[in-house]
C-alpha positions as CSV (number, residue, x, y, z in Angstrom):
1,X,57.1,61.4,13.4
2,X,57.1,57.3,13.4
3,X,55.4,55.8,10.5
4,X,52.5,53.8,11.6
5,X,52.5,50.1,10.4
6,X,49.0,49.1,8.6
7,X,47.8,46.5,10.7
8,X,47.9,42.9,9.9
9,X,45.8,41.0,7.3
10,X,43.8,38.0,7.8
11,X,45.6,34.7,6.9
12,X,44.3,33.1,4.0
13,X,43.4,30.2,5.6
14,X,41.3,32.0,8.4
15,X,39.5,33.7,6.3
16,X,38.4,31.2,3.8
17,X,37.4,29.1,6.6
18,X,35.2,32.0,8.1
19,X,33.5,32.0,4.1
20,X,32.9,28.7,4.5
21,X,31.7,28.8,7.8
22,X,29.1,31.7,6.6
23,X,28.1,29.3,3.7
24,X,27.3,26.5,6.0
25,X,25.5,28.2,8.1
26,X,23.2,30.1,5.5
27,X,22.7,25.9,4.2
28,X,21.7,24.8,7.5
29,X,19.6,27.9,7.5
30,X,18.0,26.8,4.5
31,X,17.7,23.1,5.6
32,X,15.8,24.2,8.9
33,X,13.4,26.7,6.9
34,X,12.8,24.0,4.0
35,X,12.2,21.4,6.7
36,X,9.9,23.4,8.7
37,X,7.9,24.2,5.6
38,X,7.6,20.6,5.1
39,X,5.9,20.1,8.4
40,X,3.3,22.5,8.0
41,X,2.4,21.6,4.6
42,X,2.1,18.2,5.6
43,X,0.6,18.3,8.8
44,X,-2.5,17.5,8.3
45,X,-1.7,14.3,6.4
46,X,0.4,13.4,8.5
47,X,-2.5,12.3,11.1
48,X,-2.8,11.8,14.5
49,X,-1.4,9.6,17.3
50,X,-3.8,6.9,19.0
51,X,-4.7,8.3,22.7
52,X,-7.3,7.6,25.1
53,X,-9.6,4.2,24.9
54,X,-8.4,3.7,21.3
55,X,-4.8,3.7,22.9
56,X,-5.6,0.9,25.4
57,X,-7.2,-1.0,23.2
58,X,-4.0,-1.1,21.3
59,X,-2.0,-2.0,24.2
60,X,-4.2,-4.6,25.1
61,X,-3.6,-6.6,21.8
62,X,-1.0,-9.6,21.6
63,X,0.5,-7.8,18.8
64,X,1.6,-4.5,21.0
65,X,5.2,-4.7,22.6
66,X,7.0,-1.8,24.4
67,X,5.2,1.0,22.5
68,X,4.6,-0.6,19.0
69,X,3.4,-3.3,17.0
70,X,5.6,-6.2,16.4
71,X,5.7,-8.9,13.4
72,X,6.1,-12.1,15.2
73,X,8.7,-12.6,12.6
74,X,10.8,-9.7,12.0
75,X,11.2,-7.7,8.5
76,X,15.1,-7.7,7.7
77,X,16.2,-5.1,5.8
78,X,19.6,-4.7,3.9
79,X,20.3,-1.0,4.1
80,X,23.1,-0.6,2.1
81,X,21.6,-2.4,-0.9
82,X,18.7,-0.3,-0.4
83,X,20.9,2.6,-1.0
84,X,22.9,1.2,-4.1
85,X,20.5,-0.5,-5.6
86,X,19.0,3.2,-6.4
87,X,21.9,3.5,-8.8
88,X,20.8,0.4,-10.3
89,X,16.5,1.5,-11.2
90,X,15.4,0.2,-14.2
91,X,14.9,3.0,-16.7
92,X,11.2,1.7,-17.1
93,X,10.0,2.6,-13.8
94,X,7.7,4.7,-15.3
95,X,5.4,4.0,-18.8
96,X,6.5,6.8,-21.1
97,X,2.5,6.8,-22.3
98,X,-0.6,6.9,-20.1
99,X,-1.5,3.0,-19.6
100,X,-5.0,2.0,-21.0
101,X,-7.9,1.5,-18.7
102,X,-11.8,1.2,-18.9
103,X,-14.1,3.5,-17.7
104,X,-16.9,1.6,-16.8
105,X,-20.1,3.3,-17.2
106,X,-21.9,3.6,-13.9
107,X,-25.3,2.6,-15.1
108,X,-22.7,-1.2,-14.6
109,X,-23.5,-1.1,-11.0
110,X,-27.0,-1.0,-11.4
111,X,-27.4,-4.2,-12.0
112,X,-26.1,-7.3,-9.5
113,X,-23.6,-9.5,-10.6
114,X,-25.8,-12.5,-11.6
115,X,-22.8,-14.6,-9.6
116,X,-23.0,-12.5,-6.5
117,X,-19.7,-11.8,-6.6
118,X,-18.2,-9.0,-9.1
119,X,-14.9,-7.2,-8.8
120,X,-13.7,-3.7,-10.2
121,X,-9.4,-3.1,-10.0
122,X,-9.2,0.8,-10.0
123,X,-5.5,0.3,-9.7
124,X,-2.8,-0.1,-7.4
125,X,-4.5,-2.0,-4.3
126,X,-7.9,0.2,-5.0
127,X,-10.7,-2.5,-5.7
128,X,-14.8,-2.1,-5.5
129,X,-16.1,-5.0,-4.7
130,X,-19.8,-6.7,-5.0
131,X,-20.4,-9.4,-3.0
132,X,-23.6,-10.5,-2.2
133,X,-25.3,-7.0,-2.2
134,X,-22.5,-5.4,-0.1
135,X,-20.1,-3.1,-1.5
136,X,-16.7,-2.7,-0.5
137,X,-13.9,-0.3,-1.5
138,X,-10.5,-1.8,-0.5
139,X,-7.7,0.5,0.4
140,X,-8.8,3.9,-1.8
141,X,-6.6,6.2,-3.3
142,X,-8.3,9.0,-5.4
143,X,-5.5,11.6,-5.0
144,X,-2.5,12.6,-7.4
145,X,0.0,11.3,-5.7
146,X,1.3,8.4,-3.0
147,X,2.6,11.7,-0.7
148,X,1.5,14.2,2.1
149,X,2.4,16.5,-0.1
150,X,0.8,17.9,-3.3
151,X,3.4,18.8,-5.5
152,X,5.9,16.1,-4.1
153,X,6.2,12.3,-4.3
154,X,5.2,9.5,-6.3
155,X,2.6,10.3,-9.0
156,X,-0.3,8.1,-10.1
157,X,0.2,7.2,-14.5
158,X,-3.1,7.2,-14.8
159,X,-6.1,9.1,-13.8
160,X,-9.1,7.1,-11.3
161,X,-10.9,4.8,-14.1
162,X,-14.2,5.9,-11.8
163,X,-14.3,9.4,-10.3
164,X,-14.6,9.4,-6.3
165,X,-18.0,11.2,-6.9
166,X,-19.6,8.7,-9.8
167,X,-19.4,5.6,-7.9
168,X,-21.8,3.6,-6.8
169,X,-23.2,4.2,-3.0
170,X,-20.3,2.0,-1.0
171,X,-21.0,0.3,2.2
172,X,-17.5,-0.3,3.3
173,X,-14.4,1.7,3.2
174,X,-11.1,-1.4,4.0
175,X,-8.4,0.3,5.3
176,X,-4.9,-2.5,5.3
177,X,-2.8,0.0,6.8
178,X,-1.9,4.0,7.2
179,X,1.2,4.2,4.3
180,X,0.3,7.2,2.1
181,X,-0.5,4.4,-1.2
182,X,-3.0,3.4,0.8
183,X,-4.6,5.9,3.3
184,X,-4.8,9.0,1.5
185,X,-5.9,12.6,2.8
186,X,-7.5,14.0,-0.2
187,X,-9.8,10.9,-0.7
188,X,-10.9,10.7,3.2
189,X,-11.3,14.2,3.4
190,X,-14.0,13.7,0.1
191,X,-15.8,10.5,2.0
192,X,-16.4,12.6,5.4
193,X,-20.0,12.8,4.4
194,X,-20.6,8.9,3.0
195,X,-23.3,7.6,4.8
196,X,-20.4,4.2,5.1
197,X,-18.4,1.9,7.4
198,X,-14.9,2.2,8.0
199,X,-13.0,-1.0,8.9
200,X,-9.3,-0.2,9.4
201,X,-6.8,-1.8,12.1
202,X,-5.5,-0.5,15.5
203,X,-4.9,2.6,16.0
204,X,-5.8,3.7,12.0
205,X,-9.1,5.2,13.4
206,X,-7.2,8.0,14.8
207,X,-6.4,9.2,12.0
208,X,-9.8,8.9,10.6
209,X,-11.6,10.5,13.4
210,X,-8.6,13.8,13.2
211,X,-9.8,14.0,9.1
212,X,-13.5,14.3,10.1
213,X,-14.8,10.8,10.1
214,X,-17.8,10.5,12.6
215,X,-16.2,7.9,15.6
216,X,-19.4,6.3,14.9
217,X,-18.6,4.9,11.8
218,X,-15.4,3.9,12.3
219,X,-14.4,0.0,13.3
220,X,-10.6,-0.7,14.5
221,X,-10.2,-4.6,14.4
222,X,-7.2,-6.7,16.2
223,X,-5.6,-9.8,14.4
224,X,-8.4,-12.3,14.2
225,X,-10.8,-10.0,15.4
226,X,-14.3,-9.9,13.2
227,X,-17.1,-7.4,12.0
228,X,-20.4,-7.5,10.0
229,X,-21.9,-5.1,7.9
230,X,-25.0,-5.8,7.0
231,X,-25.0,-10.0,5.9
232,X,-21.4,-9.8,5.2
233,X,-18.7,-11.0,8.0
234,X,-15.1,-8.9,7.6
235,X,-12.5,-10.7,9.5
236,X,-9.3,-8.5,10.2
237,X,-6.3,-11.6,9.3
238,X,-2.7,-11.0,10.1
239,X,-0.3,-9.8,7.7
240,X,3.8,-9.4,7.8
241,X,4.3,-5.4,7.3
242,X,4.7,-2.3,8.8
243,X,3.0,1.2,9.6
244,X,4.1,5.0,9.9
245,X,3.4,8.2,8.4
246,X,6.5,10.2,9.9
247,X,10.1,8.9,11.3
248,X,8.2,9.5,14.5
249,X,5.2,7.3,14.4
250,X,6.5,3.9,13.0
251,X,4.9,0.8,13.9
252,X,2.1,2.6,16.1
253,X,-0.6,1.5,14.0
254,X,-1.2,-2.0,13.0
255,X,-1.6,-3.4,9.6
256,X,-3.7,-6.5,8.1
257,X,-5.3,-8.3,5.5
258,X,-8.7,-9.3,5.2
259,X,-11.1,-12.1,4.5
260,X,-14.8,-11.0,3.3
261,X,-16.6,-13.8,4.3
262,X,-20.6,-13.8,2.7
263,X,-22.8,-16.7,2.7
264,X,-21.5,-18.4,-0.5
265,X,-18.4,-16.2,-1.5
266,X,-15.4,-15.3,-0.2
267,X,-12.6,-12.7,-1.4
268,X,-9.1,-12.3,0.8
269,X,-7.5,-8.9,0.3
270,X,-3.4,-9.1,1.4
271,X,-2.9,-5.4,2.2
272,X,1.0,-4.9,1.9
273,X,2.6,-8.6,4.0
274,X,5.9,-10.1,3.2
275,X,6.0,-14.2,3.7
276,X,5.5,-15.5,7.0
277,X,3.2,-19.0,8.0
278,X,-0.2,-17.2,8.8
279,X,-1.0,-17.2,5.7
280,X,-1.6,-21.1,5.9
281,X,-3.4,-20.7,9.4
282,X,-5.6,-18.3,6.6
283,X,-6.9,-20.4,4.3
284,X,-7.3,-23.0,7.1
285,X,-9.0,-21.0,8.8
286,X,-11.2,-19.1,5.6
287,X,-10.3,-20.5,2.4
288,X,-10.9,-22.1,0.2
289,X,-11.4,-17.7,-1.7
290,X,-13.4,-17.6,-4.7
291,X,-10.8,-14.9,-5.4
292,X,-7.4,-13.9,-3.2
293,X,-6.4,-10.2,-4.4
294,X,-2.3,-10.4,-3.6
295,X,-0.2,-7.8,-3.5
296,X,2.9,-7.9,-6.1
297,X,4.6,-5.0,-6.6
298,X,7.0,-2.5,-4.8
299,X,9.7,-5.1,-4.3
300,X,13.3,-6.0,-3.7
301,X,15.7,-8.5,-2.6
302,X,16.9,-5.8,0.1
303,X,13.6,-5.8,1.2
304,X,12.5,-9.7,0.8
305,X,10.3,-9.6,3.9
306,X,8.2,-6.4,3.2
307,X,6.5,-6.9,0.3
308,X,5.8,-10.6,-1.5
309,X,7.0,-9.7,-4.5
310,X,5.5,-12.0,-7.7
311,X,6.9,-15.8,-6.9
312,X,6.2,-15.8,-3.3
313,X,2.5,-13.9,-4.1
314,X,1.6,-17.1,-6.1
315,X,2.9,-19.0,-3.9
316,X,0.7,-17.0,-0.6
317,X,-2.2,-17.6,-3.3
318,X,-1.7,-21.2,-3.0
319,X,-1.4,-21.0,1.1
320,X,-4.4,-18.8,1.5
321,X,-6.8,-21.7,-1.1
322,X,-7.1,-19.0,-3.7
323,X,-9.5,-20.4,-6.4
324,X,-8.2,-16.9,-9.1
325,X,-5.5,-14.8,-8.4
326,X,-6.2,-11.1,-8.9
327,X,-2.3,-9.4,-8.6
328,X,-2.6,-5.9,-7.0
329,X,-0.5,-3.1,-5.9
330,X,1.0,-2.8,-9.0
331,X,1.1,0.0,-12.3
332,X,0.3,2.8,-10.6
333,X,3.0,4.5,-8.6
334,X,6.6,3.8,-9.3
335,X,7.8,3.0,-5.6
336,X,10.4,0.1,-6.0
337,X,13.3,-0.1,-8.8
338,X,11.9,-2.5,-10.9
339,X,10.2,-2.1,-14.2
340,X,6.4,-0.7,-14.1
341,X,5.3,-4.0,-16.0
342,X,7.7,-6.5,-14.4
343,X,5.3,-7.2,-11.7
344,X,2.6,-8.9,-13.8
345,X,5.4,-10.2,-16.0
346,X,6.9,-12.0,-13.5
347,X,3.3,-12.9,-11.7
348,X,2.3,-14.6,-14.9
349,X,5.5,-16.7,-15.4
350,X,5.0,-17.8,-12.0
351,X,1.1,-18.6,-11.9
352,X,2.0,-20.6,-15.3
353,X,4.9,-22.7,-13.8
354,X,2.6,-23.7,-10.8
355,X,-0.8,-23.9,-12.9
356,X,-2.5,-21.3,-10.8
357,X,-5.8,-19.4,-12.4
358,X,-5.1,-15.5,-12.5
359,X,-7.0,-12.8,-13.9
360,X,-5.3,-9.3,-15.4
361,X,-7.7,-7.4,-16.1
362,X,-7.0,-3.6,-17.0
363,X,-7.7,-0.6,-14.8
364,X,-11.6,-0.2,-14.4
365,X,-12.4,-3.5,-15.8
366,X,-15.4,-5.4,-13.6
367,X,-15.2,-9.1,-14.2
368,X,-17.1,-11.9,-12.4
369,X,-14.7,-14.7,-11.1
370,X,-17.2,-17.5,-11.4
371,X,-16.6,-15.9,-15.5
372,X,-13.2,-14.8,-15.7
373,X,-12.5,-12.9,-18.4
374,X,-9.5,-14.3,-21.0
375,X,-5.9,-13.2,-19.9
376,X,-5.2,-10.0,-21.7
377,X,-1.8,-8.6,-22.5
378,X,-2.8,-4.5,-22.6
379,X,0.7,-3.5,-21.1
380,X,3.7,-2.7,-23.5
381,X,6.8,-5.1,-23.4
382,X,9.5,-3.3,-21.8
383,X,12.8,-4.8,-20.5
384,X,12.8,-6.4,-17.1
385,X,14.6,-8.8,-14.7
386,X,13.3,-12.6,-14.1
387,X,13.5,-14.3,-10.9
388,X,16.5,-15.7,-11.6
389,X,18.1,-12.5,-12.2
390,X,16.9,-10.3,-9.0
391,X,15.4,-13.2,-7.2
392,X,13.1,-12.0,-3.8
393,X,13.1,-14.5,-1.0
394,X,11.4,-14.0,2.5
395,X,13.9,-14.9,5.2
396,X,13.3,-18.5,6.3
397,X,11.8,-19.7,3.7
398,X,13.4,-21.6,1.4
399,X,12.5,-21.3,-2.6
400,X,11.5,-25.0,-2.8
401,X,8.8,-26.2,-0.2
């Protein structure tokens, strides 16, 4: 009887390719689980798309071009710097203790500023303010973290000098623009039953309105477009940014500044804007501001256009007729690569060189601008970069006027 051959084995090749094959796919397995667990948990947070009335309105606005809102000057972006310069973070992105604040006790608010005009930085680009017997709360973020997650994403250094619940009754909510550090879930959700006025741009109502905010209460304003609440006139002003919650919705919801405009005081909030010549059709326009609260964090020269960064936000101060410059969006979340503290460093060296009045008061801390309160240094000195080292420059505009 014939013996029988055993039958071939596998090449070694083959089969290490078929391994690998089998890890691959158990990866991309995985991926698609872990992704699809992201969408759900974030759902919600996410928001909702514009449809409907609110839709058309938004297509009817100068701003609106083939399905989006447009910057009349486009935001330039250098991508591979934005990847590489992540190698390059400053180590002091983050305090390494809890920054000091004020808690301000709320029997504060019982009493009106005897200017008229009083003004409370709860951090970041969070502000209450008092003008004239109208309270606003700009851009509030009471939640953990800049995320749609709760367990992921940037994280705040320092508890809400106020808690959501102990503030004063507000009359208006200011909404710049739908990016998580400054629409948040968590502290919507908690407002759905604040007897209050929502004033947000295009298409930002949406969002509101899917969280539970009565329709009613809700005010979507256009470029130029203006409001009252009660004696006090909110003008929706341009600003040079961007929108988007997902990879999906970018650009679908517009984003502004604002002037607050009462019968003797005036306060212009930036939002998040780059550079771009509006901001002297602003102060033409509204100015001169007993107090201009500009953005000057989140930063970098790969993304000069997004954000002002500290030499161009004195410089917007001085276009916009700021009378005090109160730097915001700042020491809170680390979301750029610079230093925590090198955004008020740098905003101080810069409102010193061109002689321009600027408040930094700490987190919580209500000060009057007709009184400013002394320049305090109550952040540690860390290392960080001057202009001259990691200079940020808005396309076509040159350093020198």
């Amino acid at each position: 009887m014939a013996d029988l051959e055993a039958p071939p084995r596998p090449a070694p090749r083959r089969t290490l390719r078929r391994r690998l094959s089998r890890v691959a796919a158990a990866l991309a397995g995985l991926l698609a689980l872990f992704c699809l667990f992201l969408v759900v948990d974030g759902w919600t947070a996410f928001g909702k798309r514009a449809s409907g009335a609110r839709r058309a309105r938004m297509e009817a606005s100068p701003e609106w071009d083939d399905g989006v809102f447009e910057n009349p000057q486009p935001l330039w972006n250098d991508v591979w710097g934005s990847v590489s310069g992540a190698f390059q973070a400053s180590a002091y992105g983050s305090p390494s203790e809890t920054p000091p604040i004020v808690r301000p006790s709320p029997r504060l608010y019982e009493t009106a500023p005897a200017s008229g005009l009083r003004v409370t930085w709860l951090g970041h680009s969070t502000t209450l303010i008092e003008i004239e017997g109208t309270r606003v709360l700009t851009d509030p973020i009471f939640g953990e973290r800049s995320s749609p997650f709760t367990w992921m994403g940037p994280r705040r250094f320092f508890p809400p000098p106020i808690a959501l619940d102990a503030l004063p009754p507000i009359d208006v909510v200011l909404i710049s623009h739908d990016h998580y550090d400054h629409l948040d879930l968590p502290t919507i959700e908690a407002m759905r039953d604040w007897d209050v006025t929502f004033v947000a741009p295009l298409g930002v109502g949406a969002h509101l309105e899917y969280w539970g905010i009565d329709p009613a209460r809700i005010v979507e304003l256009d470029w130029w477009q203006t409001t009252h609440v009660g004696a006090l006139e909110i003008v929706s002003t341009p600003a040079r940014h961007a929108s988007g919650r997902t990879l999906l919705d970018q650009n679908a919801t517009l984003w502004s500044s604002y002037a607050l405009l009462g019968a003797d005081h005036r306060v212009y909030f930036s939002g998040d804007t780059g550079l771009f010549p509006a901001l002297r059709e602003i102060g033409e326009r509204y100015g001169p501001f007993d107090l201009a609260m500009i953005e000057v964090g989140a930063y970098d020269r790969a993304w000069p256009d997004w954000h002002l960064g500290p030499e161009q936000a004195v410089r917007a101060n001085g276009w916009v007729r700021g009378q005090l410059l109160l730097p915001i969006h700042w020491g809170l979340f680390d979301l750029a690569y610079h230093g925590w503290t090198e955004p008020i460093e740098r905003t101080l060296a810069a409102a010193d060189a061109a002689d321009t009045p600027m408040v930094t008061p700490r987190a919580g801390q209500a000060f009057e601008p007709a009184d400013p309160p002394a320049r305090e240094r109550w952040w540690p000195r860390v290392p960080w970069q001057t202009a001259q080292q990691h200079p940020v420059v808005a396309r076509g505009f040159p350093i020198v006027e």
